[in-house]
C-alpha positions in Angstrom: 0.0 -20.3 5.0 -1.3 -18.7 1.4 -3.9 -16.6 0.0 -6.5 -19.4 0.8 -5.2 -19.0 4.7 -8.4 -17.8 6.8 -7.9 -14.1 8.0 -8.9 -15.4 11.5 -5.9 -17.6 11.5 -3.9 -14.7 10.5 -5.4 -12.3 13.2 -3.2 -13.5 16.1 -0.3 -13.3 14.6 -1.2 -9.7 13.9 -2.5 -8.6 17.1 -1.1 -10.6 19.9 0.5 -8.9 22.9 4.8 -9.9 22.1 7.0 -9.9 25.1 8.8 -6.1 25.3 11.9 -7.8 23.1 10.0 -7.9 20.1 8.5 -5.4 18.8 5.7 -5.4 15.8 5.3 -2.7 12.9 2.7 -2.6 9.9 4.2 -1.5 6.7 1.9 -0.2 4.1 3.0 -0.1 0.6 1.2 2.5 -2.5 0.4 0.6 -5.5 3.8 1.0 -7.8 6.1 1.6 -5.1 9.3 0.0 -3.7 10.2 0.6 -0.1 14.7 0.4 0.0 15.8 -1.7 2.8 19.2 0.0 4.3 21.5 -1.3 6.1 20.1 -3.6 8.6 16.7 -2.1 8.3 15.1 -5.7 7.4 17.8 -7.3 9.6 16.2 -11.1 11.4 12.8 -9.7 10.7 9.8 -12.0 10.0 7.4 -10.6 7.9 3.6 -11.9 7.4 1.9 -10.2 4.1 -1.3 -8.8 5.7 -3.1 -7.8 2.1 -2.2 -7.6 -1.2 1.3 -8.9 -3.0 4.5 -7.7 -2.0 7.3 -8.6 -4.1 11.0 -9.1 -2.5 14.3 -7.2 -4.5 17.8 -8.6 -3.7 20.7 -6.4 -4.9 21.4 -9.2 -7.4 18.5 -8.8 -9.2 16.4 -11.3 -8.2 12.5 -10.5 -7.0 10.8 -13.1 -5.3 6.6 -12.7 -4.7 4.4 -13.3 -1.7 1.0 -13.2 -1.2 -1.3 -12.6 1.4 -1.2 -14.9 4.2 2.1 -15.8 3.8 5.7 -16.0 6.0 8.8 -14.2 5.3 11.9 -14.6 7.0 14.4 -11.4 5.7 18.1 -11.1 6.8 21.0 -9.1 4.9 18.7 -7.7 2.8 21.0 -4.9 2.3 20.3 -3.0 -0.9 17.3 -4.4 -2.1 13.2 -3.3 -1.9 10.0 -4.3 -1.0 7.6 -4.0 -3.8 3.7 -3.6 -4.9 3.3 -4.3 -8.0 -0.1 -4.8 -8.1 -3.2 -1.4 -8.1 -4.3 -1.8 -4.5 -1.8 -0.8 -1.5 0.0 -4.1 0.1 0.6 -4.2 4.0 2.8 -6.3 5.6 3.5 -7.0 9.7 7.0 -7.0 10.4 8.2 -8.4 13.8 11.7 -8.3 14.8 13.6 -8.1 18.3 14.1 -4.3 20.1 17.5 -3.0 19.6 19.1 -3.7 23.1 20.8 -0.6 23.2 
């Protein structure tokens, strides 16, 4: 999928009922902001870029762009960022498995 994807193909992946492992969580980022991604906070996650361009920041420099309508897959992220760049907020849908404990 890419910025030419249809939203309506995008929509179920955004809105359909997950078993109770996974769990789903929309991440809005301000224009000019980086969100830090802690230890294990991005952990196995997939991520699908709902709106806008969200950039991806390794701690070794490296930054890596998506746009909307497109698949992440994120592990041992550990010390890097999502970022907008761009003027207009980005949004992203993470899904990722519940914490067993």
């Amino acid at each position: 999928m890419n910025a030419s994807t249809p939203p309506d193909v995008l929509a179920p992946l955004l809105t359909a009922t997950l078993p109770t492992s996974i769990c789903r969580r929309v991440l809005t980022i301000p224009p000019g902001h980086a969100v830090p991604c802690g230890a294990g906070a991005f952990d196995n996650c997939l991520v699908v870029v709902a709106q806008g361009r969200i950039g991806v920041h390794t701690a070794f420099g490296i930054t890596m762009w998506f746009d909307t309508g497109d698949l992440i897959v994120l592990t041992n992220l550990r010390g890097g960022q999502l970022l907008n760049a761009e003027a207009e907020p980005a949004s992203c849908c993470l899904i990722f498995r519940r914490d067993p404990r």
